[in-house]
C-alpha positions in Angstrom: 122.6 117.6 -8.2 120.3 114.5 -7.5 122.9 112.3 -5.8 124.2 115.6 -3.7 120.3 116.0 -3.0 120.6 111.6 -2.0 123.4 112.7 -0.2 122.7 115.4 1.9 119.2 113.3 2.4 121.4 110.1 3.6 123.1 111.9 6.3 120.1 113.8 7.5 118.7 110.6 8.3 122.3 109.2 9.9 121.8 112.3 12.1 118.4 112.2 13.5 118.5 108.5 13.8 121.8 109.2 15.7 120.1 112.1 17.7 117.2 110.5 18.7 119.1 107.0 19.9 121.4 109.3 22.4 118.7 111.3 23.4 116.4 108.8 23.7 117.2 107.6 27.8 116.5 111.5 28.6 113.1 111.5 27.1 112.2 108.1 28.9 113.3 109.4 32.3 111.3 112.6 31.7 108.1 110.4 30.7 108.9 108.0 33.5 109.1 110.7 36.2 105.4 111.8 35.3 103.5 108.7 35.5 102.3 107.7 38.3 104.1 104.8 39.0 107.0 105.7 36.7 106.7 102.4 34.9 107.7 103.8 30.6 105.5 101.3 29.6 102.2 102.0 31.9 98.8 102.9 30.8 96.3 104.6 33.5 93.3 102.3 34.6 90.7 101.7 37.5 92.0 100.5 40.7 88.9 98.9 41.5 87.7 99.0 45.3 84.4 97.4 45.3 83.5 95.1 42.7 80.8 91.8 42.6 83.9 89.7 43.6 85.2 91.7 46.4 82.4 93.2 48.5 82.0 90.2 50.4 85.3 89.5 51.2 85.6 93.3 52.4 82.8 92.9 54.6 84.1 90.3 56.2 87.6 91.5 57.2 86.0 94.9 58.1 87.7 96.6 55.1 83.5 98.2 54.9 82.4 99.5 58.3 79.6 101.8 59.5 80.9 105.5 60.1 81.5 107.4 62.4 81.3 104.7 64.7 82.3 100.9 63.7 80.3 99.6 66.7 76.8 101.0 65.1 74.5 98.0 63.8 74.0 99.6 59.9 72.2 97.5 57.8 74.5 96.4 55.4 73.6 93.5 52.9 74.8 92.1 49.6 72.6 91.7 47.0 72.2 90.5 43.1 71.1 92.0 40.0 71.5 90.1 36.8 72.4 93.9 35.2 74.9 94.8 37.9 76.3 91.6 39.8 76.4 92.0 43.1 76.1 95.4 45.1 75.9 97.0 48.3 72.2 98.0 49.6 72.9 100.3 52.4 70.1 101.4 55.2 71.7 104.1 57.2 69.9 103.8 60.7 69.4 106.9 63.1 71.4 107.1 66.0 70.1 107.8 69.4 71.4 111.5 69.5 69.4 111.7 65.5 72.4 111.7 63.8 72.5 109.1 60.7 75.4 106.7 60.3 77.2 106.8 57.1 79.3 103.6 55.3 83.5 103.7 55.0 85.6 102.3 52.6 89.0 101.6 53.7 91.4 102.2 50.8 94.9 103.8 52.0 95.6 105.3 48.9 98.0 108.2 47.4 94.8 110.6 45.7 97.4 112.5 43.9 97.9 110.3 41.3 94.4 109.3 40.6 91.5 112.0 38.9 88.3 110.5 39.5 86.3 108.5 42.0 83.8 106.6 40.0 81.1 104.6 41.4 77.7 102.8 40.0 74.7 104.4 42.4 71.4 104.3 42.7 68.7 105.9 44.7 65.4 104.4 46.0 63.7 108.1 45.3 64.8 111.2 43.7 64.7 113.5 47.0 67.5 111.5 48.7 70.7 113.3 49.0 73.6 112.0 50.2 77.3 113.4 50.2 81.1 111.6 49.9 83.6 112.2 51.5 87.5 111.2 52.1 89.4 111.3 55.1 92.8 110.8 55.9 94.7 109.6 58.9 94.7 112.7 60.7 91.6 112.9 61.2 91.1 115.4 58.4 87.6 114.7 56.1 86.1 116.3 53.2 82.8 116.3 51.5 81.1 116.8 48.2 77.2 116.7 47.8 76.7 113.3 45.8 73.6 114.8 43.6 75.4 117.4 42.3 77.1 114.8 39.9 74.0 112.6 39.3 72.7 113.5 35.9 69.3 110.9 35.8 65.8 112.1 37.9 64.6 108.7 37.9 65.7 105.5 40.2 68.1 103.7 38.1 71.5 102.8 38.4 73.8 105.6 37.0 77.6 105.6 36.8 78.7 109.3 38.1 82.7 110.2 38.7 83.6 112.8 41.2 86.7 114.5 40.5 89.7 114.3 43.2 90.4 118.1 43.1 86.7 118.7 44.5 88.2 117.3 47.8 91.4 119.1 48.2 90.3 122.8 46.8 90.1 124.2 50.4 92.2 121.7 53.0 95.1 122.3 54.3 98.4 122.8 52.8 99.8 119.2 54.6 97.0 117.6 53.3 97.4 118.7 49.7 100.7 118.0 49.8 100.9 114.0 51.3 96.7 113.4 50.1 97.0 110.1 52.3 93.6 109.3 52.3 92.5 106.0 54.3 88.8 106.0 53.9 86.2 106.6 51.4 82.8 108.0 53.4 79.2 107.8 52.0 76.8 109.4 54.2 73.3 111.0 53.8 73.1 114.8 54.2 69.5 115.0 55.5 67.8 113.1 57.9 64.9 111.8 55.7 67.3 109.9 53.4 67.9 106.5 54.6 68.7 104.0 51.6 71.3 103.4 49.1 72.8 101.0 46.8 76.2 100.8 45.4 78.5 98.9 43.0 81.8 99.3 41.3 83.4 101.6 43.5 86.8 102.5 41.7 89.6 105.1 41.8 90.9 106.4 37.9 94.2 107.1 37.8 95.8 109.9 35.6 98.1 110.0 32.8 100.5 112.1 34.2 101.3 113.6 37.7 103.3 116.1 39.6 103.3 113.6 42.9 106.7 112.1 42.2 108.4 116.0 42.5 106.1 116.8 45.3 107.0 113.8 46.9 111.0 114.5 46.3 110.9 118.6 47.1 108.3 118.8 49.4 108.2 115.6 52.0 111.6 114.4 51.2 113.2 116.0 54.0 117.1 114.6 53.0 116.5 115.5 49.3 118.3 119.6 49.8 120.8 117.7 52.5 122.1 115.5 49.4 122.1 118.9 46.8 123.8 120.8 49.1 126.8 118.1 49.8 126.9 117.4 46.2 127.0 120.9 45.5 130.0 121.6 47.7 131.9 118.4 47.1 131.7 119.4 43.4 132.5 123.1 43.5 135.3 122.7 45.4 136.3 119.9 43.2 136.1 121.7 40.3 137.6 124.7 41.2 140.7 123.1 42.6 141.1 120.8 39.6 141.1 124.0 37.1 144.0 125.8 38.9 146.1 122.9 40.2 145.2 121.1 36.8 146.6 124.2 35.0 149.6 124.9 37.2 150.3 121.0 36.3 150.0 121.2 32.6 151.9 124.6 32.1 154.8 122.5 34.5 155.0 119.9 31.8 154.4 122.2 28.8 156.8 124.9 29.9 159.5 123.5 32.0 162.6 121.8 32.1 163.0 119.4 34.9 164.8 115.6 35.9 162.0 113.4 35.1 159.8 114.8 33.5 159.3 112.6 30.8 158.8 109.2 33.0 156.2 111.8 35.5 154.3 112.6 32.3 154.1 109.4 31.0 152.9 107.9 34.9 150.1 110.5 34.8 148.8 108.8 31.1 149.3 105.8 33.1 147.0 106.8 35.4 144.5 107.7 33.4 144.3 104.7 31.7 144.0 102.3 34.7 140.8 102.1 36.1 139.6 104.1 39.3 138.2 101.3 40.9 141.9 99.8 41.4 142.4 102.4 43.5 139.0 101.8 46.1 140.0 99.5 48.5 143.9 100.7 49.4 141.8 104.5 49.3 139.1 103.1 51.6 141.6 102.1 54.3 143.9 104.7 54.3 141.2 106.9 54.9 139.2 105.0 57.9 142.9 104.8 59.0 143.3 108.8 59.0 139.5 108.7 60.7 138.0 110.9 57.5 135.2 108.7 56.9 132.1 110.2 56.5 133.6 113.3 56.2 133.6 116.1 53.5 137.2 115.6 53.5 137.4 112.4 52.3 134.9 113.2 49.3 137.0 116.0 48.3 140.9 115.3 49.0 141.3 112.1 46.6 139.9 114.2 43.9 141.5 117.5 44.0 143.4 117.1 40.6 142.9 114.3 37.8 145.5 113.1 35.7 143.2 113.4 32.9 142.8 116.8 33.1 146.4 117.4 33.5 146.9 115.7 30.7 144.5 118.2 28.6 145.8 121.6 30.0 149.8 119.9 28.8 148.5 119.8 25.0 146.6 123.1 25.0 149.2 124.8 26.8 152.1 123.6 24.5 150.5 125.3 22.0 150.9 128.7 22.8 154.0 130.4 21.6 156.9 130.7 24.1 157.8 134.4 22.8 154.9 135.3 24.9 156.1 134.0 27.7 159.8 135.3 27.0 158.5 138.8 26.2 156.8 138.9 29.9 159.7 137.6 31.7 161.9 140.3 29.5 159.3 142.6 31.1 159.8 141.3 34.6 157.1 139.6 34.9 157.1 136.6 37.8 155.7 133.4 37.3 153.0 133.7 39.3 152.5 136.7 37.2 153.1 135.2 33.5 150.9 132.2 34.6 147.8 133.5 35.8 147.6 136.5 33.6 149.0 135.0 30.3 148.4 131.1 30.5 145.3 131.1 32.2 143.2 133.3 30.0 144.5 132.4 27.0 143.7 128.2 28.1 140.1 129.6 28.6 138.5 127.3 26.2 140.6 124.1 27.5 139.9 125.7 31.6 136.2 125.1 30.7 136.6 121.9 29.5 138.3 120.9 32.5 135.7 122.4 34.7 133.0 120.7 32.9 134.3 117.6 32.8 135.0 117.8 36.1 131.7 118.9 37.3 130.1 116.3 35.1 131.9 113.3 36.5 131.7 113.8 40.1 128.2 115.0 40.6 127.1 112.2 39.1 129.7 110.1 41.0 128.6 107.0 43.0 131.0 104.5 43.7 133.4 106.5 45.8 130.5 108.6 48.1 129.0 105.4 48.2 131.7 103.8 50.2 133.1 106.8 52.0 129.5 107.4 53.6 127.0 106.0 55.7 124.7 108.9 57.0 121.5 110.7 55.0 124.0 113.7 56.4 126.3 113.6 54.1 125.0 111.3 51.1 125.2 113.0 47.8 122.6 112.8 45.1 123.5 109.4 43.1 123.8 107.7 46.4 120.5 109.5 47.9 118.2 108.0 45.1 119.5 104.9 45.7 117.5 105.4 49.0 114.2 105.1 46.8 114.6 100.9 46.8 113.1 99.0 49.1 112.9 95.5 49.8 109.6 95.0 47.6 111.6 96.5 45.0 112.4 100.2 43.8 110.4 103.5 43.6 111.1 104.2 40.3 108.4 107.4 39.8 110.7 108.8 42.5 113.9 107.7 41.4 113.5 109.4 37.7 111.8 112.3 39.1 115.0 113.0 41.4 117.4 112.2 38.6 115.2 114.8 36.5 115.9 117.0 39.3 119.9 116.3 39.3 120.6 116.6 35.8 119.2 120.4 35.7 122.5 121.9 36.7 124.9 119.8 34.1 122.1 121.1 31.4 122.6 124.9 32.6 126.4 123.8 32.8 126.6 123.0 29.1 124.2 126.3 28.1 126.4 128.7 30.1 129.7 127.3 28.3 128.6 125.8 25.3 130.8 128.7 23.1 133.7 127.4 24.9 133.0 123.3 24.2 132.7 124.5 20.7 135.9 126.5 20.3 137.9 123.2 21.8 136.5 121.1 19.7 136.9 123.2 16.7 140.6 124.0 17.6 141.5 120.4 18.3 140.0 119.3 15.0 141.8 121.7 12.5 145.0 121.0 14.8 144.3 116.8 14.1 143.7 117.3 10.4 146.8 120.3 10.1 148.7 117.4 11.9 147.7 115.4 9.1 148.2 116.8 6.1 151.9 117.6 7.3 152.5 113.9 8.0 150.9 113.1 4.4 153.0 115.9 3.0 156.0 114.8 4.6 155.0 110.8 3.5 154.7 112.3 -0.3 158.3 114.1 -0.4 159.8 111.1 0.7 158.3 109.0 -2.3 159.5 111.4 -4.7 162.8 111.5 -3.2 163.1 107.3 -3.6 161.4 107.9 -6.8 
């Protein structure tokens, strides 16, 4: 009992250390696909905006400007504190119609993937009130009161963070969705306040984010163009390699005809070499015949694999000829005997073929690749290929589109998983049945010699 007990421990362990190895990419592109710079091994932090080491510098190259108009003469000057380095002591001057200038931050940042604004302030009395605000290229601006996040009465400096959502609660739906903001706007809210000094302005990014999907299914205008193609190419695909891939199969399994042999064995020829033999004389034929970037050339090359012709042959040789002899005794037709006999009892082996079909040509990429040049008629490997740029690739998008692509394989395998099972199940016993007749066969002989 122990050593079944090891046993059965031992190949537990083989089995999750197995399971978790092959699903161990999916897992990463799902974690990926959430962070905000899809980078598996990144950690949130503070993208710092104003700091002792940069305020200067922004001043200079006008990165910190008086708002709403750059021209106004704010008193803006840089001062030291042993405690806080460096900071920003802000007078915001009247204006000649009464209205107070306010200070902008130019930051041109993506406020979906951060939470927080956080910033060190601090008041020269109690009764000033002053509000932030974001606004975004468009002109569109929104405002929080400042005090409500201020926690101390007194004068001293004070670290307060100001969530993102406060800004994007009522704004438009545009605006949510993109959350391009270009400036950061401090401003007093009544007329008597008039000083303010600030440090360590910094944005705090989150942990995870839904920005990558909303980029991908809400501002990615190609992204339905490329499911759509890829959802034609491949139902057309698969459909057409399940009949003709049957028809094929019961041909071979069923039929008596000159060469059939030498056919047979060019089709497990075919499957052995490799496709990519096969791209260049494919390529030219078809710019020759004037189907590039067409939905014909993504579909015609592929209408029937060899494989899959060779799969349907060995399921289909396996059903009993009576069958077939009782039908045509019957007067059945062909057309008849093959689509109501063959074809529902190759069910399991059908599905197979339709799966594996499905499987390899949506997530084909070599041969759409070549074939196309438009967003038009790009499929989905070949669109997120469109997420690399020359400073190097997007990869928040591109796992949060392949996330996106590998949803209808999964349904795929949870619709017909019965199906996979009862192929694999009938291939095994038929492997170890063919076995223990060729060992049975192997012992009769020795006895015979013997």
């Amino acid at each position: 009992m122990e050593k079944n007990r090891g046993k059965s421990f031992f190949n537990f362990i083989i089995l999750a250390c197995v399971t978790a190895f092959a699903l161990a990419p999916i897992f990463i592109m799902l974690y990926a696909s959430f962070k905000p710079l899809g980078n598996k091994g990144y950690s949130p932090k503070e993208i710092k905006l104003l700091n002792p080491l940069n305020a200067t510098t922004l001043m200079q190259n006008k990165k910190i400007t008086p708002y709403p108009d750059p021209s106004t003469s704010a008193q803006v000057f840089i001062k030291n504190s042993q405690y806080i380095g460096d900071f920003l002591s802000v007078s915001f001057l009247k204006k000649p119609d009464k209205n107070q200038c306010g200070l902008a931050i130019e930051i041109q940042q993506d406020m979906r993937k951060f939470s927080h604004i956080a910033l060190l302030i601090k008041r020269e009395k109690e009764t000033d009130i002053f509000r932030i605000g974001i606004s975004d290229a468009y002109g569109n601006k929104k405002f929080v009161c400042l005090n409500d996040y201020i926690v101390n009465k007194d004068s001293n400096w004070e670290r307060i963070k100001i969530p993102v959502k406060a800004f994007f609660s009522n704004t438009s739906n545009v605006f949510y969705r993109k959350k391009i903001v270009e400036k950061i706007i401090i401003e007093p809210d009544v007329i008597e306040s008039n000083s303010l000094e600030i440090s360590n302005i910094s944005l705090m990014e989150k942990f995870f984010t839904l920005a990558n999907y909303q980029d991908i299914l809400l501002c990615d205008k190609y992204f339905y163009r490329y499911f759509i193609n890829s959802l034609i190419i491949v139902l057309i695909i698969t459909i057409a390699n399940i009949i003709l891939s049957a028809m094929a199969g019961y041909v071979f399994a069923k039929k008596d005809f000159a060469f059939k042999s030498i056919l047979f064995l060019l089709t497990i020829v075919l499957i052995i070499i490799p496709q990519q033999i096969f791209m260049i004389p494919m390529f030219i034929l078809i710019k020759k015949l004037g189907w590039l970037n067409t939905y014909i050339a993504l579909i015609l090359p592929f209408l029937i694999l060899p494989f899959n012709i060779f799969l349907t042959r060995q399921f289909i040789s396996k059903i009993p000829n009576s069958l077939i002899e009782a039908a045509r005794a019957d007067g059945a037709s062909e057309f008849y005997i093959f689509f109501k006999i063959i074809m529902p009892l190759s069910k399991p082996a059908l599905v197979m073929v339709g799966i594996n079909t499905f499987i390899s040509n949506w997530n084909s990429f070599l041969f759409p690749f070549i074939f196309t040049n438009t967003n038009n008629m790009y499929t989905l490997p070949v669109g997120l290929v469109s997420y690399k740029s020359l400073h190097g690739a997007e990869w928040n998008l591109v796992m949060a589109g392949a996330a996106i692509t590998a949803i209808p394989v999964f349904f795929m395998f949870l619709i017909f998983q019965k199906y996979l099972i009862t192929v694999v199940t009938k291939e095994t016993a038929s492997s170890w049945l063919t076995l223990s007749k060729t060992k049975h066969i192997i012992e009769k002989i020795f006895k015979k010699e013997k």
